[in-house]
Steps between C-alpha positions, in 0.01 A plus 500: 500500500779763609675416164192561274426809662892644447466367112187715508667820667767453212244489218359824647832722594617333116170640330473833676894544420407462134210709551690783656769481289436436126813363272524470167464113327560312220423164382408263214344144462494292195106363477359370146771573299539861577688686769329690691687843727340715731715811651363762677707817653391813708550851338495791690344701223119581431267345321497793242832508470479073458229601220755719259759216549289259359396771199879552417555141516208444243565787300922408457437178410290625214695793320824542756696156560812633577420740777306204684860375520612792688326427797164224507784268258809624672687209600296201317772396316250520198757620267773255434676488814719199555364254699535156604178341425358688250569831300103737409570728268220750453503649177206670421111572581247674261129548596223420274236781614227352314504156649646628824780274463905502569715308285829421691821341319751350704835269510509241710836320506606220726859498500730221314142335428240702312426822360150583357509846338153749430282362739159717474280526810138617517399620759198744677563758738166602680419725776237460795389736760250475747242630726700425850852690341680162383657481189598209262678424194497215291709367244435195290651298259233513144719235310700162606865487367802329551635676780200494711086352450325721732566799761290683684637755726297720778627819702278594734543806706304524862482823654553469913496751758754770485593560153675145529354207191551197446630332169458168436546309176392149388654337201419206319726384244450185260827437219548367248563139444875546469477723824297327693760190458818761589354699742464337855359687830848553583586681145195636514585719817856555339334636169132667593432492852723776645401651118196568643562604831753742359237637304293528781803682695537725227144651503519531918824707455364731215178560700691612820719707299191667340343527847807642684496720228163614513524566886797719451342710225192591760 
């Protein structure tokens, strides 16, 4: 009896630590073929502010590629940086307005193995607010191709108390055949996983930035 009432003290002081005292996380399973990554972190930025870094986000991938690489990109090793796994060369993005559509080519080389040149990517990039101030963004995969059969990718932005949000982002990723054979959880967490929560990282730091900035301009 005295033991299961100190496991149950544990549980509580363990809970209302994690309560009090929220981290950022990361993690992915592999369930029906596809991987699956949630990440969330806390920004310490407004939920307007949250808003125009999702409509910069949106709007760069559309007509301005290269200045998402100065800061939502920066450090992706998207653009032909060595590495040991696997080298992502991004190379280009146009935007069909009429079919709301963005056509991605990319290099994916896997070093002293494989190289496949011009892959295109289509993909969606929508926007969602709502009623209670959250925010999400989706972006989705429109055709299968070599390098990857499906992927479906949702920021969502939660305003809390404070001026402080929460981002979280969950991923799921299907490849290709080829892929699917090369890329194991662990390579998986070598090549996309901290992708992602870079990504994620990226978008907390430019949204404190803006808000520091904002608070200093008043």
């Amino acid at each position: 009896m005295k033991r299961i009432c100190v496991l149950q003290l544990f549980i509580f002081v363990s809970l209302t630590t994690l309560l009090a005292k929220p981290t950022d996380s990361i993690s992915t399973v592999y369930r029906d073929g596809e991987f699956v990554t949630y990440c969330q972190v806390l920004v310490k930025a407004s939920d307007s502010i949250s808003s125009t870094i999702v409509n910069d986000f949106i709007y760069q991938n559309r007509y301005d590629l290269d200045a998402l690489f100065g800061w939502a990109f920066k450090g992706l090793n998207l653009r032909k940086e060595k590495s040991g796994l696997m080298v992502i060369n991004y190379k280009s993005a146009e935007y069909n307005k009429e079919k709301n559509f963005i056509k991605t080519k990319i290099d994916l080389i896997i070093p002293n193995v494989i190289t496949f040149p011009d892959i295109l990517m289509y993909s969606r990039l929508t926007k969602k607010e709502m009623s209670n101030g959250e925010t999400s963004m989706t972006s989705e995969s429109l055709y299968p191709n070599s390098f990857m059969k499906k992927t479906v990718s949702t920021l969502s932005i939660i305003p809390k108390k404070n001026d402080e949000t929460w981002y979280t982002l969950e991923s799921h990723i299907r490849f290709g055949k080829f892929f699917d054979f090369f890329i194991t959880q662990n390579r998986f967490r070598q090549i996309m996983q901290w992708r992602l929560h870079k990504l994620l990282n990226n978008l907390r730091i430019e949204a404190e930035r803006r808000e520091n900035l904002k608070n200093r301009n008043k």
